[in-house]
C-alpha positions as CSV (number, residue, x, y, z in Angstrom):
1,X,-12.4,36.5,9.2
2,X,-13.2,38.2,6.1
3,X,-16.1,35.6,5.7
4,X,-17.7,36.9,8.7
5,X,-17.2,40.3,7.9
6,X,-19.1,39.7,4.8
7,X,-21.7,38.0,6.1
8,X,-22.4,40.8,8.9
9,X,-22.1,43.4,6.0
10,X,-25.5,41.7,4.1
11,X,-27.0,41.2,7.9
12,X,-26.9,44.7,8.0
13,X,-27.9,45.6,4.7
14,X,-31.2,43.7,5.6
15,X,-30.2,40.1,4.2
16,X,-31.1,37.0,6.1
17,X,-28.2,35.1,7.4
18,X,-28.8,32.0,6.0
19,X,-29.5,33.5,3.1
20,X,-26.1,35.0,2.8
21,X,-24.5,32.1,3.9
22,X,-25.7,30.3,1.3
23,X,-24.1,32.9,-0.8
24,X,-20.5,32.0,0.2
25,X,-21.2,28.4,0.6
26,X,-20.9,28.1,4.1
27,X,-23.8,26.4,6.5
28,X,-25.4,28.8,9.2
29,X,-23.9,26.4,11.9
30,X,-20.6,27.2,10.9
31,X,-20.5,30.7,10.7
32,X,-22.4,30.6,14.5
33,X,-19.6,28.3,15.2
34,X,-17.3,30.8,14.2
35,X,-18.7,33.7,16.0
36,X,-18.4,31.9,19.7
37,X,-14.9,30.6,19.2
38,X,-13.8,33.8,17.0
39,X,-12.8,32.5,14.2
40,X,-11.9,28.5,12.1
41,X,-9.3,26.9,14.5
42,X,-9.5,23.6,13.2
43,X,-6.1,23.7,11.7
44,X,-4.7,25.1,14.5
45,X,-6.3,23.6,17.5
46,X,-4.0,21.3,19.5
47,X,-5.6,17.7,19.9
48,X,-4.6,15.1,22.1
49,X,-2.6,11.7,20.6
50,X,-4.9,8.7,20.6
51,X,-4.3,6.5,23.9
52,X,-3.5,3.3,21.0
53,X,-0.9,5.4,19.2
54,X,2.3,3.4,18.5
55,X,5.4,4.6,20.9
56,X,8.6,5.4,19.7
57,X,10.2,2.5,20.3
58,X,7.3,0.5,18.9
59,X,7.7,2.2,15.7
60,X,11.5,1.2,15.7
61,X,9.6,-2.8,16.6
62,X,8.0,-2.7,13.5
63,X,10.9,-1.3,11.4
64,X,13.1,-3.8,12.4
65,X,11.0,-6.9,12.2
66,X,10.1,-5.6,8.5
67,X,13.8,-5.3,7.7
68,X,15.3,-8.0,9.8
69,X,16.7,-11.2,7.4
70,X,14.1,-13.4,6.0
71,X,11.1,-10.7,6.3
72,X,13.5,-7.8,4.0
73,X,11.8,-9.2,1.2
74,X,8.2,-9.5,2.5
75,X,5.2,-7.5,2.6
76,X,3.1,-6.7,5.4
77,X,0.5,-9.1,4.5
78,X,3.0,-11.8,4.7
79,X,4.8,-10.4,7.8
80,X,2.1,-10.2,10.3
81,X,1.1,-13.6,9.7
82,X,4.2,-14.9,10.0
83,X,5.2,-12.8,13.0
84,X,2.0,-14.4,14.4
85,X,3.1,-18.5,14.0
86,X,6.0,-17.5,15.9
87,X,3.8,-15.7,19.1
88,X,4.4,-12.5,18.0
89,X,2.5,-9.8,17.6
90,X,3.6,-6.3,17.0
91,X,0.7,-4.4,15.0
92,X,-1.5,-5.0,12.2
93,X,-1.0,-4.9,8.5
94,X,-2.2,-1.4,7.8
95,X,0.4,-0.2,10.7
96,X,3.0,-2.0,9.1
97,X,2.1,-0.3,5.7
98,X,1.5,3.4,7.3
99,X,4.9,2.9,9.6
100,X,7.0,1.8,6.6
101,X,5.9,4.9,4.3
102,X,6.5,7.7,6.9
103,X,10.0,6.0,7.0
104,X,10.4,6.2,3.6
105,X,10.6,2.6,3.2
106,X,7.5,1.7,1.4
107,X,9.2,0.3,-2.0
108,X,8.0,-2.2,-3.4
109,X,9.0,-5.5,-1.6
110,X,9.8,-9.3,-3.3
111,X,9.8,-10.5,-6.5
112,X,6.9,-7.8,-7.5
113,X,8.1,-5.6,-10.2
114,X,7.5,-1.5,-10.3
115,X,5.5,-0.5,-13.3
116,X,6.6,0.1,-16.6
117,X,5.3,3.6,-18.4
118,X,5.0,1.5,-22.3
119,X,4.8,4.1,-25.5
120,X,0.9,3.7,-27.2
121,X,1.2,2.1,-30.1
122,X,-1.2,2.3,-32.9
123,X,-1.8,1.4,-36.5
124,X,-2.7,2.6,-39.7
125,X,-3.8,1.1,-42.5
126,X,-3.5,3.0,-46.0
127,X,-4.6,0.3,-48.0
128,X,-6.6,-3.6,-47.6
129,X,-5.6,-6.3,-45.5
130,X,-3.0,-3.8,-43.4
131,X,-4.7,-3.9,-40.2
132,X,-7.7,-6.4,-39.4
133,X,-10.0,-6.5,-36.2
134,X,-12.4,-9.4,-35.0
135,X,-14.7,-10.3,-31.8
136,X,-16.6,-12.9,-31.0
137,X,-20.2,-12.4,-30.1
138,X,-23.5,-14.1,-28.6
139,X,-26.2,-15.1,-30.8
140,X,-29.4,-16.0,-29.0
141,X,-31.7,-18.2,-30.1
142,X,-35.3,-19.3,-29.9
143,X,-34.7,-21.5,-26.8
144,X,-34.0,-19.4,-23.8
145,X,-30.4,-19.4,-22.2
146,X,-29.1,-21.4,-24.6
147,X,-26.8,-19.3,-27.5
148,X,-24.3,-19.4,-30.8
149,X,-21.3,-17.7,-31.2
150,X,-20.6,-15.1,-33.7
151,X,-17.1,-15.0,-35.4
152,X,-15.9,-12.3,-37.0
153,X,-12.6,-10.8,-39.1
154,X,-13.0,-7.4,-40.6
155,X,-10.6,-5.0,-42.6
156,X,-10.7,-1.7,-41.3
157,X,-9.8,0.1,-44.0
158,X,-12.1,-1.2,-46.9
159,X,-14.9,-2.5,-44.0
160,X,-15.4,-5.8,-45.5
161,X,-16.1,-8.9,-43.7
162,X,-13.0,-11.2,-44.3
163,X,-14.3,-14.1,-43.0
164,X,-17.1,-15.3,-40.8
165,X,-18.7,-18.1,-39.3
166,X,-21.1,-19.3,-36.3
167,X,-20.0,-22.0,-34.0
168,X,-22.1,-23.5,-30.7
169,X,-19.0,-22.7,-28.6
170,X,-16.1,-20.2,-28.2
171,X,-12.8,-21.8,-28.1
172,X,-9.4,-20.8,-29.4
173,X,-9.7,-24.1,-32.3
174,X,-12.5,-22.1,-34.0
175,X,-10.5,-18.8,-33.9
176,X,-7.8,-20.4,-35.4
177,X,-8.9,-22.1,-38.6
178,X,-11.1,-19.3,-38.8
179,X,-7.9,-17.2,-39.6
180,X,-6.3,-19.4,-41.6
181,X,-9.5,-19.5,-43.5
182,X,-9.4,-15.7,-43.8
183,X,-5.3,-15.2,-44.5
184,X,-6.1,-17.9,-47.5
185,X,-8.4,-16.1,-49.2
186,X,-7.3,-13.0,-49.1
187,X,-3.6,-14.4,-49.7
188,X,-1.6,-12.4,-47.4
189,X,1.4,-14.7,-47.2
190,X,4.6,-12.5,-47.2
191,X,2.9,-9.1,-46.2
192,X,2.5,-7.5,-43.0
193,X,-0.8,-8.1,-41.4
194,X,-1.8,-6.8,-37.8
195,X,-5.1,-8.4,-36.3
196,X,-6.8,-6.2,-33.3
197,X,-8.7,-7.5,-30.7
198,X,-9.7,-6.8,-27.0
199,X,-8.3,-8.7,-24.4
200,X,-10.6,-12.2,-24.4
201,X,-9.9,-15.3,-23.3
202,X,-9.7,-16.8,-26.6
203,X,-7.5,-13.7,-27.9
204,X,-5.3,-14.3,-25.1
205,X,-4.8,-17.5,-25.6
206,X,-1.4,-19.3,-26.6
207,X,-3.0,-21.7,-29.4
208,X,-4.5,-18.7,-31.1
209,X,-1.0,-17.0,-30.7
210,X,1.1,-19.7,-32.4
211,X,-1.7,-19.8,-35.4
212,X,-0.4,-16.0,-35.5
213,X,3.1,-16.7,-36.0
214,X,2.8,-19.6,-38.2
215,X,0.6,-17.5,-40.5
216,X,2.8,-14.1,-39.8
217,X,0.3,-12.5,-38.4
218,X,1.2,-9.5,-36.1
219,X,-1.1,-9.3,-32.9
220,X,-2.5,-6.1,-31.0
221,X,-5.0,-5.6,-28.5
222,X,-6.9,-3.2,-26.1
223,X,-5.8,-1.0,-23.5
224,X,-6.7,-2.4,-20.3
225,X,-10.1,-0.6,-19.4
226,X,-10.9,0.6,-22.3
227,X,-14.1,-0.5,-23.9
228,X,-13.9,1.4,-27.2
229,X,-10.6,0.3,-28.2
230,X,-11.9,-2.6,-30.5
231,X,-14.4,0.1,-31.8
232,X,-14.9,-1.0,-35.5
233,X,-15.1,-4.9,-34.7
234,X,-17.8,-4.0,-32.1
């Protein structure tokens, strides 16, 4: 192997071995390992199958229990299980998931849909009350554990605080009169007005969502996993 040859090469020059080994980024046990079985033949050494590997007609077992009627439309967590009420047992559910992809049959199974790859969307505001963001926040207070709640609709284009109020609990009734409150003052009956928030329970929510439509009010919110995405209400 070249790498040996390199590393004899420095031995000779008057390197240390480990030292040169160190070099290539290769331990000293490896390169000794090297030099007794002349050369790396771990991707070529022939190894014996595991005494609890699947036959080939066990494979075919498990292929046909997964694609036999009333189990086409399972998935292996549901197959083995109910393989099982009926006394049989054929392999586990990991086996069942490794047997169906090297037969190219791991698609998704039931009523579970495949993703869909959505377009980003974004907005922009070039002028007031375009696009408006709000959170909800804790407020502590002087007795421990117990806290208010901060909420909060801001313009992002001018930065001003549209409306705000404190409340001793977070619920969806707050949120909505709050925006009413908010869509009054700043009169935006008949324009288009997009309100961005993260993905809370309370933004979420189906009472806060028909508040929207009533007041045409255009909802957005946060891309799953990403904490920034409400950046200028946080």
């Amino acid at each position: 192997m070249q790498a040996l040859g390199l590393i004899a090469e420095a031995v000779e020059a008057g390197a240390r071995r480990s030292h040169a080994c160190r070099e290539l980024g290769l331990c000293l046990r490896t390169i000794q390992r090297w030099r007794h079985s002349n050369g790396d033949r771990r991707q070529t050494v022939q190894r014996k199958a595991p005494p609890n590997k699947l036959s080939v007609a066990e494979r075919q077992a498990v292929l046909a229990a997964a694609n036999q009627p009333g189990y086409a439309s399972l998935t292996p967590h549901q197959i083995v299980p109910k393989l099982a009420d009926e006394g049989i047992y054929l392999a586990s559910e990991s086996t069942f998931y490794r047997v169906l992809k090297e037969a190219n049959q791991n698609v998704r199974r039931g009523r579970a849909k495949a993703p869909k790859r959505r377009i980003l969307t974004t907005h922009r505001a070039d002028g007031p009350n375009q696009v408006w963001c709000w959170d909800i926040t804790w407020l502590p207070t002087t007795i421990k554990g117990r806290f208010y709640y901060w909420y909060m609709v801001k313009d992002i284009y001018s930065r001003k605080l549209v409306v705000n109020e404190v409340h001793e609990s977070e619920c969806a009734e707050n949120a909505c009169v709050l925006l009413e409150k908010g869509c009054l003052r700043e009169r935006t009956a008949g324009r288009p007005l997009v309100l961005h928030s993260d993905n809370g329970l309370v933004m979420r929510g189906s009472l806060l969502r028909e508040q929207m439509i009533s007041l045409g009010v255009k909802p957005s919110f946060s891309r799953p996993r990403v904490s920034n995405d409400n950046a200028y209400a946080e």
